[in-house]
DSSP file (Angstrom, degrees, kcal/mol; ACC not computed):
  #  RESIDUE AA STRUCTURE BP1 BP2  ACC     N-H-->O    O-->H-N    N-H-->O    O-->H-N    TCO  KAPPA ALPHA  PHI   PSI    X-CA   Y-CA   Z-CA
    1    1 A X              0   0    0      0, 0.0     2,-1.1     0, 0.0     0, 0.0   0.000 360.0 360.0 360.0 120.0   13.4    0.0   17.2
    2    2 A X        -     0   0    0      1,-0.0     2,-0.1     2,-0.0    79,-0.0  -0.769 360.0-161.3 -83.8  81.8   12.6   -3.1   19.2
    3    3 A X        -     0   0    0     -2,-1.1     2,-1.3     1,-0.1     3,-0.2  -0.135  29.0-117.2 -16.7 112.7    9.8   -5.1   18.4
    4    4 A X    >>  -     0   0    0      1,-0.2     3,-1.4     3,-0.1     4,-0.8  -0.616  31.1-139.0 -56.5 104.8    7.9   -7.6   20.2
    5    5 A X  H >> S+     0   0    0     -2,-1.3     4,-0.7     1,-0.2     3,-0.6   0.803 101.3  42.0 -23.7 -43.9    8.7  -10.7   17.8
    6    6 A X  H 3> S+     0   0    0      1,-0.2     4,-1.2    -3,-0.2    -1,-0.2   0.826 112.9  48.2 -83.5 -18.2    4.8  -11.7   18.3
    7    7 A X  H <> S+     0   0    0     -3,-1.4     4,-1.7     2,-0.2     5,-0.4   0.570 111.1  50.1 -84.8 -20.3    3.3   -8.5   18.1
    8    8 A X  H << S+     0   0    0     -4,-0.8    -2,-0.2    -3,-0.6    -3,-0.2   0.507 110.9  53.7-118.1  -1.6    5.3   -7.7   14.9
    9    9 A X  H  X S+     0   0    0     -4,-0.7     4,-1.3    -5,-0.4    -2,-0.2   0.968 106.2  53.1 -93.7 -39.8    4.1  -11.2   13.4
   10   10 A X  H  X S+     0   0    0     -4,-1.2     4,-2.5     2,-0.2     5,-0.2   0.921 108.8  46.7 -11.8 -80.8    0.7  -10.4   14.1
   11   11 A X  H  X S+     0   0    0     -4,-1.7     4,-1.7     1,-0.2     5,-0.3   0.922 107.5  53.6 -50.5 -47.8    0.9   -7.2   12.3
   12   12 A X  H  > S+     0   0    0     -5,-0.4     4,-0.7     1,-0.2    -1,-0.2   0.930 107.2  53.2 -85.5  -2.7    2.5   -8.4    9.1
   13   13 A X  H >X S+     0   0    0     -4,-1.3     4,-2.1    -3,-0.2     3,-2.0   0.954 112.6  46.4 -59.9 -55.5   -0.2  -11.1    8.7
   14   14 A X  H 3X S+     0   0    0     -4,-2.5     4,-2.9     1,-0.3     5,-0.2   0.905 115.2  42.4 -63.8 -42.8   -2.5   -8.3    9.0
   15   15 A X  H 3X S+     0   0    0     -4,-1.7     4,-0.6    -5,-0.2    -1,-0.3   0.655 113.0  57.6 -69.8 -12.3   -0.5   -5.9    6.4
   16   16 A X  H <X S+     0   0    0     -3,-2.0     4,-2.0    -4,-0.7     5,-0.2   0.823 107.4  48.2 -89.5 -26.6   -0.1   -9.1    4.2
   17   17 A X  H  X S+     0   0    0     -4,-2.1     4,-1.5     1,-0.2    -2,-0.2   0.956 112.7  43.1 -69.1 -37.7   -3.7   -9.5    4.1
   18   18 A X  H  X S+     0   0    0     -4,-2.9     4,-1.7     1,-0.2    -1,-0.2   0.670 118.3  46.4 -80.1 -16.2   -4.7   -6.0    3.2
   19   19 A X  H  X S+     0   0    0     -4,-0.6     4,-4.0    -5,-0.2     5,-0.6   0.924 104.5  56.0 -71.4 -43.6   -1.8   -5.6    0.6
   20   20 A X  H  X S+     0   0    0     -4,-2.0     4,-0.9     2,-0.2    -2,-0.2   0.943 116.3  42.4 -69.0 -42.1   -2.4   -8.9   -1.1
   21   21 A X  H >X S+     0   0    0     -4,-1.5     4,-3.1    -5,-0.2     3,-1.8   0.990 122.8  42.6 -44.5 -77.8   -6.5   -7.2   -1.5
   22   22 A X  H 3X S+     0   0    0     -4,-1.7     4,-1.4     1,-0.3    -1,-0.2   0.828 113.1  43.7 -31.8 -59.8   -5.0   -4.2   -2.4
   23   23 A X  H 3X S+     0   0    0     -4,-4.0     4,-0.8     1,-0.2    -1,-0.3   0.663 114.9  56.0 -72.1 -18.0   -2.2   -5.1   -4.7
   24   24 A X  H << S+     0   0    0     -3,-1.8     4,-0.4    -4,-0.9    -1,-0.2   0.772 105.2  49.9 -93.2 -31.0   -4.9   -7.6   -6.4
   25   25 A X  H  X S+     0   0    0     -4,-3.1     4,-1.6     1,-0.2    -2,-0.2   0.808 113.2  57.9 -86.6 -15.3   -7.6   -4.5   -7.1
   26   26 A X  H  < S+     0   0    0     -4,-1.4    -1,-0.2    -5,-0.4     4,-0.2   0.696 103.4  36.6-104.9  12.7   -4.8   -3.1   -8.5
   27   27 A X  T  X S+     0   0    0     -4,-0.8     4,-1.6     2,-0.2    -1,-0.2   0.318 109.9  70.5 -98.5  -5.4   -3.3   -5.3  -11.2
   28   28 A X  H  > S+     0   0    0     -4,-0.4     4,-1.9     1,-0.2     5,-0.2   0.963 107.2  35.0 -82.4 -34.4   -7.1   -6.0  -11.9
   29   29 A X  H  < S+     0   0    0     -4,-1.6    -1,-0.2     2,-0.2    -2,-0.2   0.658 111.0  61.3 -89.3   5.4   -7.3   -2.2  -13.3
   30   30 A X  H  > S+     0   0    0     -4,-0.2     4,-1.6     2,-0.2    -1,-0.2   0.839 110.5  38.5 -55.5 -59.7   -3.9   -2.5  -14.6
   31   31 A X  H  X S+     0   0    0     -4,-1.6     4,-1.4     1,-0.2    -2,-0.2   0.942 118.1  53.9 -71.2 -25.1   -5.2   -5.7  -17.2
   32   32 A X  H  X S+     0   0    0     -4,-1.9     4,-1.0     1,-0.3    -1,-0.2   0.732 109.2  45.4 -95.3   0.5   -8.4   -3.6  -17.6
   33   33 A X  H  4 S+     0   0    0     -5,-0.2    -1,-0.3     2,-0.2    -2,-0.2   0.784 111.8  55.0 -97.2 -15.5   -6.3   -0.5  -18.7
   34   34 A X  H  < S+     0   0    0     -4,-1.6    -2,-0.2     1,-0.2    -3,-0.1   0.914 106.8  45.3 -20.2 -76.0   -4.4   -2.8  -20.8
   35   35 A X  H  < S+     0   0    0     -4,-1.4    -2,-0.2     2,-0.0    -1,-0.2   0.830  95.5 105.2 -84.5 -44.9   -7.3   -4.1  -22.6
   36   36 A X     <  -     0   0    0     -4,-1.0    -3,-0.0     1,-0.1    -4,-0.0   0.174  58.7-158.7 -71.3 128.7   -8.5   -0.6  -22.9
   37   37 A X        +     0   0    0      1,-0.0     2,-0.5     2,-0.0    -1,-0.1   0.683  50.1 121.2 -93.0  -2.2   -8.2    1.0  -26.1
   38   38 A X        -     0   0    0      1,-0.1    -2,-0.1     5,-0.0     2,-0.1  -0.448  42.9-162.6 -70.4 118.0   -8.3    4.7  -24.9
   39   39 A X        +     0   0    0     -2,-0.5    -1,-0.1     4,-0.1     2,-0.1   0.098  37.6 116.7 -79.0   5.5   -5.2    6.9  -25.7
   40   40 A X  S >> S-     0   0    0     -2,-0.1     3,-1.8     1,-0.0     4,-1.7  -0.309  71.1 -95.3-108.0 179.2   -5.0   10.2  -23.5
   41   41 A X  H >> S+     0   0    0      1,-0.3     4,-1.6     2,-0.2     3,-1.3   0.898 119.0  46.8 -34.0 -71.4   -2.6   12.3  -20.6
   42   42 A X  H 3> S+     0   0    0      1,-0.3     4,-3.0     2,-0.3    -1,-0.3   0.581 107.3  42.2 -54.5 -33.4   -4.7   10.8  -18.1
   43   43 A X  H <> S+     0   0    0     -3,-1.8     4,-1.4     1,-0.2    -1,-0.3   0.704 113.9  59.1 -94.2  -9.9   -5.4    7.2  -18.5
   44   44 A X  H <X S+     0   0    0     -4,-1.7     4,-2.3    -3,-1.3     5,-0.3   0.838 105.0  44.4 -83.3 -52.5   -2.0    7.1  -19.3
   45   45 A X  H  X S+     0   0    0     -4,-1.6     4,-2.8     1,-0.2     5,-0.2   0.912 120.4  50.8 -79.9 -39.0   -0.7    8.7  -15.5
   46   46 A X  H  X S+     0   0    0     -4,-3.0     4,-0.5     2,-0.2    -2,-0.3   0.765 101.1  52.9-105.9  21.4   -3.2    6.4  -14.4
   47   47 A X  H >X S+     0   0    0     -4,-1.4     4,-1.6     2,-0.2     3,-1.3   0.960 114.7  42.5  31.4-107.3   -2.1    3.6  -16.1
   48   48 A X  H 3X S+     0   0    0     -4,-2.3     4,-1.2     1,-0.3     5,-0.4   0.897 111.8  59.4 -46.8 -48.0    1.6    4.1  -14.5
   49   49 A X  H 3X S+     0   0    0     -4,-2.8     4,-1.2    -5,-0.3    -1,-0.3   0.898 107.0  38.0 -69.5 -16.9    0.1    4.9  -11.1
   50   50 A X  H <X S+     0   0    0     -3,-1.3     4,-0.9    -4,-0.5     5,-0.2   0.735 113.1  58.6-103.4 -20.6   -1.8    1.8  -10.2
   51   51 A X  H  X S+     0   0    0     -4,-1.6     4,-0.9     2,-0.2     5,-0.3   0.747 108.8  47.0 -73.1 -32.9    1.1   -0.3  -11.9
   52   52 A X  H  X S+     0   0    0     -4,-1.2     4,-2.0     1,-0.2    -2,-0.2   0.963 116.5  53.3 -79.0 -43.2    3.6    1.7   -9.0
   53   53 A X  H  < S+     0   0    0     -4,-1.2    -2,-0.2    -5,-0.4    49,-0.2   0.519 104.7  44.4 -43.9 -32.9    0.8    0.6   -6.9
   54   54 A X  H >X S+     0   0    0     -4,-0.9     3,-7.0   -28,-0.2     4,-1.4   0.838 106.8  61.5 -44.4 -78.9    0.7   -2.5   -7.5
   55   55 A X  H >X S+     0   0    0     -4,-0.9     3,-2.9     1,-0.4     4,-2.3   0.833 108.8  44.6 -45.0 -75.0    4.7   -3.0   -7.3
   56   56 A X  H 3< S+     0   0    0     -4,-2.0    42,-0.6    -5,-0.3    -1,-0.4   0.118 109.1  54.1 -98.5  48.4    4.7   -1.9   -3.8
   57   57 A X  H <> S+     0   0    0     -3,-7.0     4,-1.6    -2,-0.7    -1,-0.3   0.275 113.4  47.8 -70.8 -29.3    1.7   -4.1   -2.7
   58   58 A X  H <X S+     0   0    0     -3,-2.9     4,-1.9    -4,-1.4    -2,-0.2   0.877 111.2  45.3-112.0 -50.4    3.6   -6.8   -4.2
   59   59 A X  H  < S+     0   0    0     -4,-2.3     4,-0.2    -5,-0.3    -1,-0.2   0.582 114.4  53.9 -78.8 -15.6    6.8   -5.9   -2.5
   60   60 A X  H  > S+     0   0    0     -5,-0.2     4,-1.3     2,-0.2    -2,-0.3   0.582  99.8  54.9 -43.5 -47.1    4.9   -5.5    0.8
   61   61 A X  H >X S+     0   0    0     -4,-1.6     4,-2.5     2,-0.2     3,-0.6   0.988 111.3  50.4 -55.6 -65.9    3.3   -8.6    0.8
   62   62 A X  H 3X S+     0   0    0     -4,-1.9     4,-1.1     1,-0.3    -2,-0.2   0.687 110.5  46.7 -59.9  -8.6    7.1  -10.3    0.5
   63   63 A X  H 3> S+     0   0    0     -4,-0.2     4,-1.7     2,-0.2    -1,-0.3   0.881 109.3  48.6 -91.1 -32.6    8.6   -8.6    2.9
   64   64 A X  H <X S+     0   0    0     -4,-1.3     4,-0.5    -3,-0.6     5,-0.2   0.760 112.5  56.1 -69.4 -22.5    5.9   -9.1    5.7
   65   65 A X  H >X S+     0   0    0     -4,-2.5     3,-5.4     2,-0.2     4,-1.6   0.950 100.0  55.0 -42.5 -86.6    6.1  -12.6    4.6
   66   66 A X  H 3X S+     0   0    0     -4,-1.1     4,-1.5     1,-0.3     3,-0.3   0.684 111.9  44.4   0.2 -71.4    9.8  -12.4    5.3
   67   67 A X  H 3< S+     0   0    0     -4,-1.7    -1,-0.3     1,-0.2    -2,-0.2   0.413 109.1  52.9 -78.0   5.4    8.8  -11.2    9.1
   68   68 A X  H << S+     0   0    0     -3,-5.4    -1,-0.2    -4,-0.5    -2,-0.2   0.537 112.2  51.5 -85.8 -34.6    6.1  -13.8    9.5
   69   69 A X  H >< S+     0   0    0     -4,-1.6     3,-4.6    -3,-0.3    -2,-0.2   0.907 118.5  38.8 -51.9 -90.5    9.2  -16.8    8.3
   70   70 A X  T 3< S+     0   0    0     -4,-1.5    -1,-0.2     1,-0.2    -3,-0.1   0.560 116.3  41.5 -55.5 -13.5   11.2  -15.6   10.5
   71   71 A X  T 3  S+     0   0    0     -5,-0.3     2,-0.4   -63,-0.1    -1,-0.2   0.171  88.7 108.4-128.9  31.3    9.3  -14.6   13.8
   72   72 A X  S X  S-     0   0    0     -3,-4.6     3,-1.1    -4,-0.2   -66,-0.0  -0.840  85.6 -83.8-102.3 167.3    7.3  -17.6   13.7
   73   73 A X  T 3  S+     0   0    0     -2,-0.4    -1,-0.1     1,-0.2    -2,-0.1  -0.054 111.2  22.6 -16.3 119.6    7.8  -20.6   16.3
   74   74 A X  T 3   +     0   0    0      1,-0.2     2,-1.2    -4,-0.1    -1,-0.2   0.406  66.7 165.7 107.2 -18.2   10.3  -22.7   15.1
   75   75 A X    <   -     0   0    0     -3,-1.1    -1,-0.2    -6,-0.2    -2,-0.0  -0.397  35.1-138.8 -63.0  77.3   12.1  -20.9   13.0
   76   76 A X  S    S+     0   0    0     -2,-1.2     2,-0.1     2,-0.0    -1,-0.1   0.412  79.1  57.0 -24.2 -41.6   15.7  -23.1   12.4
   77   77 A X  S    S-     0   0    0      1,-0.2    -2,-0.0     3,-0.0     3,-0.0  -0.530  94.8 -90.9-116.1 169.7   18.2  -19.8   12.6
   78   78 A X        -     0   0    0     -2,-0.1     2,-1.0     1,-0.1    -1,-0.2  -0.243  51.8-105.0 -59.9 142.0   19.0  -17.1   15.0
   79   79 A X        -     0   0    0      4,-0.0     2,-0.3    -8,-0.0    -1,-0.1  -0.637  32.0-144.4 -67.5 112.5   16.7  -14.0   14.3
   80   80 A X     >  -     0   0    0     -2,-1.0     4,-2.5     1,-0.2     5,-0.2  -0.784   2.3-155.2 -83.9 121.6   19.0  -11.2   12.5
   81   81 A X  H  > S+     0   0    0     -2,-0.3     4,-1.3     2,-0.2     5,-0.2   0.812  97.4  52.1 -68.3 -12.4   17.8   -7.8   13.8
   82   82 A X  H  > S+     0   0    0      2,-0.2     4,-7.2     3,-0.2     5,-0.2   0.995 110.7  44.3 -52.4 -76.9   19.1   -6.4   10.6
   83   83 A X  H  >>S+     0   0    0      1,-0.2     4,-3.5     2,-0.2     5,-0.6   0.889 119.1  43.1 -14.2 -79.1   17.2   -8.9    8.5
   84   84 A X  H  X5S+     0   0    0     -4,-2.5     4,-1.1     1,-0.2    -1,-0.2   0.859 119.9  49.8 -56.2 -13.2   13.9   -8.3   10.8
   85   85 A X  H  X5S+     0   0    0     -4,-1.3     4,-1.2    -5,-0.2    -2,-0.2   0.995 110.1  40.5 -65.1 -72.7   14.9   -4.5   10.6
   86   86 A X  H >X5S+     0   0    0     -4,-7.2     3,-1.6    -5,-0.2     4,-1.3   0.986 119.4  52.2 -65.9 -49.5   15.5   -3.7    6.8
   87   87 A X  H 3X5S+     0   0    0     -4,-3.5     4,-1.6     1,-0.3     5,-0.3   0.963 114.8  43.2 -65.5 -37.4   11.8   -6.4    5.9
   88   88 A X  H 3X<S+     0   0    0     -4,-1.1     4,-2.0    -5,-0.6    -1,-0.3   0.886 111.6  48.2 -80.7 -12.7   10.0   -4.5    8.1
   89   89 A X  H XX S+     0   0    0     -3,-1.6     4,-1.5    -4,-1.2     3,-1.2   0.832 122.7  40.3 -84.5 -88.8   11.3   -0.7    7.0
   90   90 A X  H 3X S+     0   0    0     -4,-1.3     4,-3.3     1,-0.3     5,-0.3   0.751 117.0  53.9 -44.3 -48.4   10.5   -1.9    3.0
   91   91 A X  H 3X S+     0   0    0     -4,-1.6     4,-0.7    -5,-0.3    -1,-0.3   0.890 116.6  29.4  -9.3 -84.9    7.5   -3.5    4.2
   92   92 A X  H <X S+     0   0    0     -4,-2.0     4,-1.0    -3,-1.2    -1,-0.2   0.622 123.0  53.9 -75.1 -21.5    5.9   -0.7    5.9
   93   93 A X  H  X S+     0   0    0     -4,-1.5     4,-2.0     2,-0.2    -2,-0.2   0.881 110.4  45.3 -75.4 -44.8    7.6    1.9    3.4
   94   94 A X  H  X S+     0   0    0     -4,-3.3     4,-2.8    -5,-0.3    -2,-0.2   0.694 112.5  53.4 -92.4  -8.1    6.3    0.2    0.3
   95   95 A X  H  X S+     0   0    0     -4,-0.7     4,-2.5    -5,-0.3     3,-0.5   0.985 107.9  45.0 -88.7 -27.1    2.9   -0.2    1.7
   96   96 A X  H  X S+     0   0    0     -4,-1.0     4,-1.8     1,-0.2    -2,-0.2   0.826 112.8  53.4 -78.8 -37.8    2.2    3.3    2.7
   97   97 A X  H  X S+     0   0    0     -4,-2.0     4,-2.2   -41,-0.2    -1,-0.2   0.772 103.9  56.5 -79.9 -14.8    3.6    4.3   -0.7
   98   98 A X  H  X S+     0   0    0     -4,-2.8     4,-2.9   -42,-0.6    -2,-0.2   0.858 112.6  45.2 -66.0 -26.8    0.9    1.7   -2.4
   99   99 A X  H  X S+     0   0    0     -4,-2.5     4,-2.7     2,-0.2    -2,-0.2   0.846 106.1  55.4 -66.1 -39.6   -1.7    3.8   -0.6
  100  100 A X  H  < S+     0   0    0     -4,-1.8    -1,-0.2    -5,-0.3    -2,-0.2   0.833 112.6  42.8 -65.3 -33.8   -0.4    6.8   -1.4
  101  101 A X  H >X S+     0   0    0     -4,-2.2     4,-2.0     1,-0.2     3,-1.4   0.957 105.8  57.9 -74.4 -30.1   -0.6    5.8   -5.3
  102  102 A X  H 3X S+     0   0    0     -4,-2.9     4,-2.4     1,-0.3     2,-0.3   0.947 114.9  39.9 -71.2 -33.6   -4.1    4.2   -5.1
  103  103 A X  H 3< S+     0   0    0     -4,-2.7     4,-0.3     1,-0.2    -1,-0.3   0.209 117.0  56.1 -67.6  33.0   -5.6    8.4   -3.6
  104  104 A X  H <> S+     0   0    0     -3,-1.4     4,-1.6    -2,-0.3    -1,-0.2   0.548 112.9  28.8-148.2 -74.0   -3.1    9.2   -6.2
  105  105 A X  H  X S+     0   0    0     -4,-2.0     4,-1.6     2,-0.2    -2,-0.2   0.794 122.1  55.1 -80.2 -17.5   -5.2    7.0   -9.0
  106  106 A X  H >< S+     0   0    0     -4,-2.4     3,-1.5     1,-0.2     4,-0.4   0.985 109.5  48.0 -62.2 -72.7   -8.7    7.8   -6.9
  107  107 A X  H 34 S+     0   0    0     -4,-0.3    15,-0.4     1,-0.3    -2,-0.2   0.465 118.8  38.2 -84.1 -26.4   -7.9   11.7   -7.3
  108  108 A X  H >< S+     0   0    0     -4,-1.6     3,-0.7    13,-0.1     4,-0.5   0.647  98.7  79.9-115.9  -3.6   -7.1   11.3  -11.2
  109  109 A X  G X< S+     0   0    0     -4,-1.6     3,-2.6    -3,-1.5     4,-0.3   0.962  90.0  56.4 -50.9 -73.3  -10.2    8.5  -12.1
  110  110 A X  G >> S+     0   0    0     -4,-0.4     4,-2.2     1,-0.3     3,-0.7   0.474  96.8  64.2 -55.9 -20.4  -12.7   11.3  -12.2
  111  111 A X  G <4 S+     0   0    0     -3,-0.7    -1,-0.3     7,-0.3    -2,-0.2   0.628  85.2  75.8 -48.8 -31.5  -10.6   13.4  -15.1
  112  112 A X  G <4 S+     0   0    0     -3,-2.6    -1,-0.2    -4,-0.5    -2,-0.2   0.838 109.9  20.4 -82.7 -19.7  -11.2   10.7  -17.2
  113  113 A X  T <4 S-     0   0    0     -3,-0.7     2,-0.3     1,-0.4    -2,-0.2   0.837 122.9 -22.4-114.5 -34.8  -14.7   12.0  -17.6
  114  114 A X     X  -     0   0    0     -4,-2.2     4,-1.2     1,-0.2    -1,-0.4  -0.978  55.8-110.8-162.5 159.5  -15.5   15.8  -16.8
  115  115 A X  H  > S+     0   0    0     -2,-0.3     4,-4.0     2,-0.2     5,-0.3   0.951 114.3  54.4 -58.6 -54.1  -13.9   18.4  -14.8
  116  116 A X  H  > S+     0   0    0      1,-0.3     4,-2.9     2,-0.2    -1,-0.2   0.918 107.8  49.1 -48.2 -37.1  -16.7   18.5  -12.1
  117  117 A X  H  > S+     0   0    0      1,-0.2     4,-2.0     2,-0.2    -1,-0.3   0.818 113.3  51.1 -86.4 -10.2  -16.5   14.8  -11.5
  118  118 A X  H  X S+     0   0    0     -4,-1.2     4,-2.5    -8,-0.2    -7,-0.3   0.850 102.7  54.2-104.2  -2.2  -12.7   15.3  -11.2
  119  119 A X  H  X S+     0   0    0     -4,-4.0     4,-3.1    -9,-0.2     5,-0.3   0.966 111.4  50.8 -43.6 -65.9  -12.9   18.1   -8.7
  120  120 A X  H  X S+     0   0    0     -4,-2.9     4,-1.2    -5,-0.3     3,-0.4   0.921 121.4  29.7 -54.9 -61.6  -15.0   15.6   -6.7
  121  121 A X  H >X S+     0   0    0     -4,-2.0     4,-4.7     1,-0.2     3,-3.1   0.949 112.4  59.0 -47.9 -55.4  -12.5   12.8   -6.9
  122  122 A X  H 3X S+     0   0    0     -4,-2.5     4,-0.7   -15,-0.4    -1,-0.2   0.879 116.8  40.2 -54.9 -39.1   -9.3   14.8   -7.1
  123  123 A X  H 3X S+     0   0    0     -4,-3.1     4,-1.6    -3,-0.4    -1,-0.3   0.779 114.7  56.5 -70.0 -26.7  -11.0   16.2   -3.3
  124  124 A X  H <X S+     0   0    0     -3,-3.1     4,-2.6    -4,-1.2    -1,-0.2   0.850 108.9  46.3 -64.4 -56.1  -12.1   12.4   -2.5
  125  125 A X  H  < S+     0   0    0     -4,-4.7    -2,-0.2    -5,-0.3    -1,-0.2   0.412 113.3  46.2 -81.7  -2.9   -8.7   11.4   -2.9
  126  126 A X  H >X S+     0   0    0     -4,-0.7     3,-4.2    -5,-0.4     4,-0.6   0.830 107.4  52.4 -99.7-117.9   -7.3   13.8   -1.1
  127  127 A X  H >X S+     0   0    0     -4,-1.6     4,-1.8     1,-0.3     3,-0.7   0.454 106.1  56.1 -16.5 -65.2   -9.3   13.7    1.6
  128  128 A X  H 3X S+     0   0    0     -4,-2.6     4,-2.0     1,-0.2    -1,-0.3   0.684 107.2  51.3  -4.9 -48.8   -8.8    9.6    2.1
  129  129 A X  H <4 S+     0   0    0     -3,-4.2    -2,-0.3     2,-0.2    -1,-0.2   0.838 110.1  48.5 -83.1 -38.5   -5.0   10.1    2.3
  130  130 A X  H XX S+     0   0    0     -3,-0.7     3,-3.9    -4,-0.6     4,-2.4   1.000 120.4  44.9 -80.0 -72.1   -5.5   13.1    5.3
  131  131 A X  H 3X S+     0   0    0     -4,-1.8     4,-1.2     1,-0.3    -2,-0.2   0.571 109.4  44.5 -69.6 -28.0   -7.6   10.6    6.8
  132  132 A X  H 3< S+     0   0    0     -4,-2.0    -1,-0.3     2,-0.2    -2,-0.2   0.303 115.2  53.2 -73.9  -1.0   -5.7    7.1    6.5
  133  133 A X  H <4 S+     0   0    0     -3,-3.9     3,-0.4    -4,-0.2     4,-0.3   0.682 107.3  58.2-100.9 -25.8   -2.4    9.4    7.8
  134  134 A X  H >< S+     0   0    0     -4,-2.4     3,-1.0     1,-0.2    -2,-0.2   0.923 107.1  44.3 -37.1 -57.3   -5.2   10.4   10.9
  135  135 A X  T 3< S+     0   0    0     -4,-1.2    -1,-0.2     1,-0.2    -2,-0.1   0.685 107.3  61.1 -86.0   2.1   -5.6    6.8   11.8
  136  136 A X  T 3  S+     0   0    0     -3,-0.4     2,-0.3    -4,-0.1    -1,-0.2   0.453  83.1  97.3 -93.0  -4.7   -1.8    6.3   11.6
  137  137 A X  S <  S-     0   0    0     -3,-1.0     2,-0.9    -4,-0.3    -4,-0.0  -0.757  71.1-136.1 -73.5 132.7   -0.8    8.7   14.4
  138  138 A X        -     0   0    0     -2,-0.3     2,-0.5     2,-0.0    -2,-0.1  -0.837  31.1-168.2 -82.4  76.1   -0.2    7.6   17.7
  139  139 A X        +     0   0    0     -2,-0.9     2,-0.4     2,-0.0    -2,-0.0  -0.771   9.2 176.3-112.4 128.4   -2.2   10.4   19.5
  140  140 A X        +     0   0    0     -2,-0.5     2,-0.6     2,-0.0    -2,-0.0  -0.981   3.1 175.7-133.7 122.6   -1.6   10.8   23.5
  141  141 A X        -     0   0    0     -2,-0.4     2,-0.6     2,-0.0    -2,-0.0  -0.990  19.2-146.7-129.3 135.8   -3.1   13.3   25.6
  142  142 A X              0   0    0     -2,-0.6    -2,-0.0     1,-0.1     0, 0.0  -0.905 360.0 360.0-133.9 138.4   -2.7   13.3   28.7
  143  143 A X              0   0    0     -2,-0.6    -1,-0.1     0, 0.0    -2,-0.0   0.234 360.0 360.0 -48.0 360.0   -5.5   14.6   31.5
């Protein structure tokens, strides 16, 4: 895939800003499951899911770094397409699977208190994920 070098620094500023948010609400309920003294199945899976969530926020931010180093103005060495190639594939790979863990940790938050309110999440969460893979299609009709 060939990439406009300005277009594809543009977008990983924008994907480092919304990970670093992301990846930051989710280590905050990471320390507040931490502190938390409650033992069961559930807080436990999410527990482990916003910590996976984290991790590739976290690994998303440094790789879009990566492709902001290297395809801004200035930049001392030749541009490697490999280089821009593999940061932007882990990049774009690890944020769409941090998104997928936070409907993942929306969909199992409402368990923690009664079945009804985790019907409603589990459907919430759900329903988020349909709709953030909606805006991520490239839809062309043409007249």
């Amino acid at each position: 895939m060939d990439l406009n070098t300005k277009y594809l620094n543009e977008i990983a500023n924008q994907i480092i800003l919304v990970a670093s948010l992301l990846g930051g609400f989710s280590i905050a309920i990471v320390a507040n499951l931490l502190t938390d003294k409650t033992e069961n199945k559930i807080t436990n899976r999410i527990f482990k899911t916003t910590t996976m969530a984290a991790g590739c926020f976290l690994v998303s931010v440094f790789a879009m770094t990566k492709i902001v180093m290297i395809t801004t103005t200035g930049y001392p060495n030749k541009i490697s397409p490999v280089t821009l190639e593999l940061s932007n594939q882990i990049g774009s790979i690890t944020f769409l699977l941090g998104i997928i863990f936070l409907c993942i940790v929306i969909g199992l938050s409402g368990w923690t208190k009664s079945k009804k309110i985790g019907l409603f999440t589990t459907i919430t969460g759900i329903v988020t994920f349909l709709l953030i893979l909606l805006t991520l299609i490239d839809i062309q009709i043409n007249y």
